[in-house]
N, C-alpha and C positions, 0 to 999 in steps of 0.2 A: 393726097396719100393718107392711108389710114394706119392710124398709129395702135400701142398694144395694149394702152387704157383706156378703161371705162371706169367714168367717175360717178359723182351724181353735184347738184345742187338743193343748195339750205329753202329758197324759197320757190315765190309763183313768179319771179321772172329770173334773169339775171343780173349779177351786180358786174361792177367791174373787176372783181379779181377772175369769176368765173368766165369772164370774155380773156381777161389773159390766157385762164386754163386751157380753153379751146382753141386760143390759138398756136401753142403746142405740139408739135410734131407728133410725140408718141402718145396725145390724148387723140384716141379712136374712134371711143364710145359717152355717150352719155344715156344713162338709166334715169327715168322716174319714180316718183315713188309718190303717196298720198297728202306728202306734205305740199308736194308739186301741182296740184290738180286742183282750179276752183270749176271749172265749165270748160263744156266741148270750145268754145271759143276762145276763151285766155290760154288751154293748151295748145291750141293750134298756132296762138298767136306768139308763144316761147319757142315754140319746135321752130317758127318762120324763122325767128331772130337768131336762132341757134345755128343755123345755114346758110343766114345773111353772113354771120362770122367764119364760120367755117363750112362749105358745100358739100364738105367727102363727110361730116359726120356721121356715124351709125348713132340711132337713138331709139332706145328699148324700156322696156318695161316688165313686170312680171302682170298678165293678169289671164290666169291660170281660170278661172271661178272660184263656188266656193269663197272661203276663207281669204285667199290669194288672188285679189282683184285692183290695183290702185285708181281705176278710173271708177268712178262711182258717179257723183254729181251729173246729169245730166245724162249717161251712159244707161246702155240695159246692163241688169246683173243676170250674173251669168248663173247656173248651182254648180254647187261641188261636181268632178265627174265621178265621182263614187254614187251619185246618184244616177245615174245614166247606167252603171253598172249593175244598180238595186233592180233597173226598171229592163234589162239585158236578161236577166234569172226568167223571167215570165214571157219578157215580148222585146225580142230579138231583135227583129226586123226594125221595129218602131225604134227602140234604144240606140240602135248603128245611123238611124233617119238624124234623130236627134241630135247626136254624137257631131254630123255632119253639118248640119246649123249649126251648131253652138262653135264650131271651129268658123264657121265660114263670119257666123255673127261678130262675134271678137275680133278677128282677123280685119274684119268690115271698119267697126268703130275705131280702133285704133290707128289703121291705115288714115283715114276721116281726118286724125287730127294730127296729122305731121309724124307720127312714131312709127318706122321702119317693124318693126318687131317687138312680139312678147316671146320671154322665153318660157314655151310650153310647147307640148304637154308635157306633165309628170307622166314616167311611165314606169315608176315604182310599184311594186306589189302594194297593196292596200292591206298592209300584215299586222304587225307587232308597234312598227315605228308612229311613236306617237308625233311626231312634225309631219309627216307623209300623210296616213289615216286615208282621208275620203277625198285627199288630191287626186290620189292613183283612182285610176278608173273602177277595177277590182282586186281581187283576193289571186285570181285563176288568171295564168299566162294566156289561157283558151276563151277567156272571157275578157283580158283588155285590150291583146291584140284588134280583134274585128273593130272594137268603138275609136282606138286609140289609132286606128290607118283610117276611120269614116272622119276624123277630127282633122287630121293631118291631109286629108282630102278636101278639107272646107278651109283649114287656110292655105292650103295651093291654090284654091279655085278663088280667092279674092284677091289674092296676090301676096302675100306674105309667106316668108319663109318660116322655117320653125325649129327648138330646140328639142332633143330629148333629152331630160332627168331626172335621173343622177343616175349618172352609168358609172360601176357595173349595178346597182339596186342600193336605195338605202333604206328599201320597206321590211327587209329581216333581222333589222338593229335598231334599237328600241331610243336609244341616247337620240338627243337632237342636236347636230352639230351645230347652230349657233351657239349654243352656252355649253358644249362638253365635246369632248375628242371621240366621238363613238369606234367603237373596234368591232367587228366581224370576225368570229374567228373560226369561218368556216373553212374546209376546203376550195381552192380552183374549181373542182369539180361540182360541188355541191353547190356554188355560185354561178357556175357557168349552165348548170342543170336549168337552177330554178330564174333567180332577178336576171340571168343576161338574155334570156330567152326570147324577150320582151323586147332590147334591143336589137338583139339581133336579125328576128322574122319583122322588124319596119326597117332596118338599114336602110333600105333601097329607098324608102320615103325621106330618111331623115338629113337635112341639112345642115346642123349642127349638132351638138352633144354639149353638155354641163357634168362635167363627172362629179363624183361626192366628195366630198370631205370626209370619208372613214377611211379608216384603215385594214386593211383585209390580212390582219398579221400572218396568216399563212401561204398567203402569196408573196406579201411586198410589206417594209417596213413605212413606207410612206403613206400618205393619205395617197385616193386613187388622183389627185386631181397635181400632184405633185411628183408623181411615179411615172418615171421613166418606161418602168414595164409594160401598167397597164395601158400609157398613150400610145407609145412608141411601140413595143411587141406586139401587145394584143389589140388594140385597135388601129393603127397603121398595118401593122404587119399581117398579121393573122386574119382580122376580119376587113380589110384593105377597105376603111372607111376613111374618107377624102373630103370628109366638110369641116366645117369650123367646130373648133374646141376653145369653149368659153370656160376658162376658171369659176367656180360658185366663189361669193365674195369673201376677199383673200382678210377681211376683217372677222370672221366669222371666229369662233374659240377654235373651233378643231383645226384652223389654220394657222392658231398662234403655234405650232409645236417645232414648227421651221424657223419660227424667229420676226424680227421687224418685219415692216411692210415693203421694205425695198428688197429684204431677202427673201418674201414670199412673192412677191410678184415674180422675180428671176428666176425661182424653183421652178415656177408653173410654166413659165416661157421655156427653160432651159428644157422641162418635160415634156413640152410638147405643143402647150397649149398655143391660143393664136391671139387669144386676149386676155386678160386678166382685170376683173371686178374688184372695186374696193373703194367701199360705198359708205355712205353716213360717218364717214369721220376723214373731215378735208386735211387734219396734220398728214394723216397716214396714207393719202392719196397723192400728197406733195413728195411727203416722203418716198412713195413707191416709183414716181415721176423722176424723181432723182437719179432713184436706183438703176431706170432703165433709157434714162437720157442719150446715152452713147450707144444702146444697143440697135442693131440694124433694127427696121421696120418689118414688121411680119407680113406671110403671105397674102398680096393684093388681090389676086384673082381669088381667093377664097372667101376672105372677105367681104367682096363686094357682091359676092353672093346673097348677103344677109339683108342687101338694101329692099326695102319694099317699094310695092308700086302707090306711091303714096296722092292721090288727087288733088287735082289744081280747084278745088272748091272754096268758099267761105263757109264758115261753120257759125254758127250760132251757139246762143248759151244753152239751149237742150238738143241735142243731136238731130234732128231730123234729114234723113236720108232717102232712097226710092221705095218703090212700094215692094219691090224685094225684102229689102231690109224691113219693112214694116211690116211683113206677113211674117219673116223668122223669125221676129223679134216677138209676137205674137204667140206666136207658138211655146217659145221657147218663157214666155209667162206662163201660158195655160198647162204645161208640164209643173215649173217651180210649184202652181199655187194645188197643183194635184195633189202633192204631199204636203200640205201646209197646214 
């Protein structure tokens, strides 16, 4: 069964508190992150051990491109997709080609080495927000959709499922909600016009959602990722989406505004969500553990949506894979080193 937290771990294996952690009821998820990663081999060789202990675990990662990648060492680097955007303005065709690699590439290497899921893509406007910038694909709704569904086509087609964020948009508010409580204070309208837009023309693609940590003070007093409204009215009800809802990490400052980490994990569960992040600080993941010890187990069937198709392979300390993978990955050099 799979429980309503995702934690993370301090090193490159595990110790024994983190095998207690995991075997825990309401721990769901496990995240990595770059502290976690020496070679395609030793991560594979945590992910095993991670399922040796517990078999239902979801275990994810962010590795978006760009800036936003934790597998490095021995993996392809992926570029920002604000560049696939840059290269969308001239040549269309070619940037949605690419788009479609670079989703299926990721999607490839990750799978490879035991991790279920990245949560991507950004499908933020590429605006004002300086934490967003050249995550988001582009500027124009008419310009990330086509790369941002060819992306979302590359990892279906390797087998991984995918998130989209940060709904409703955090590319029109400039604050970066790890270190400040960003506010939006636009209308419904002028929100649903422009950043929901984006979600809304992929729904049919998307399997998850990550809402933001802002507050849209004309809507809703809460952050969207603790708002009742936005989970519950307007993306249950209204836009009748039916996948998983992952909280952004409930450590984050814009998160402090609910209180402790047991009261923020239960905000986001009581909202709506289906799991709840709260990463790089294990007092405040115990504490959240705490918080949500007695509460039922969240939805299974949706959940196990998120598990990938992950290969019965041995992996090596630099990745090598088939010659699929070695021609995308190819390509997907000879684009990076275009602009270099």
């Amino acid at each position: 069964m799979i429980g309503a937290l995702m934690l993370d771990i301090a090193g490159t294996e595990l110790t024994q508190e983190d095998i207690e952690l995991l075997r825990t009821p309401q721990v769901g998820g496990m995240i990595l992150f770059s502290r976690n990663i020496k070679s395609p081999q030793q991560v594979r060789a945590l992910t095993d051990h991670m399922r040796r202990i517990r078999p239902d675990i979801l275990i994810a990662v962010d590795q978006e491109g760009g800036r936003v990648q934790r597998l490095k060492q021995g993996f392809s680097l992926l570029p920002a997709m604000g560049r696939l955007g840059e290269l969308y303005l001239t040549e269309p065709e070619n940037a949605v080609d690419l788009a479609e690699q670079c989703g299926w590439l990721m999607a490839t290497e990750v799978l490879a080495v035991g991790i279920d899921f990245s949560f991507a893509p950004v499908l933020d406007l590429n605006d004002v927000s300086d934490v967003i910038g050249n995550r988001g694909f582009a500027r124009n709704i008419s310009d990330i959709v086509p790369l941002a569904s060819a992306f979302l086509k590359g990892m279906k087609r390797a087998g991984m499922a995918n998130t989209g964020k940060h709904f409703p948009g955090h590319g029109s508010v400039k604050a970066d909600s790890h270190v400040a409580a960003p506010v939006d204070s636009r209308s419904y309208d002028e929100i649903y016009n422009k950043d929901m837009q984006t979600f809304i023309q992929l729904m049919p693609q998307l399997d998850a959602l990550m809402p933001a940590h802002v507050i849209y003070d004309q809507v809703d007093p809460n952050p969207a990722g603790f708002s009742p409204y936005w989970i519950q009215e307007i993306l249950r009800q209204e836009l009748k989406f039916d996948g998983v809802l992952f909280s952004d990490d409930l450590t984050m400052q814009a998160a402090c505004v609910v209180g402790g980490a047991d009261a923020r994990i239960q905000a986001a569960l009581k909202a709506g969500c289906d799991m709840g992040l709260v990463c790089n600080d294990r007092s405040a993941a115990c504490t959240a553990l705490e918080g949500i010890r007695d509460l039922a187990l969240p939805n299974q069937e949706r959940l196990e949506r998120m598990r990938g198709k992950i290969p019965q392979i041995s992996v090596d300390e630099t990745l090598e894979l088939d010659n699929e993978w070695k021609k995308v990955r190819d390509n997907i050099e000879n684009f990076k080193n275009s602009f270099n």
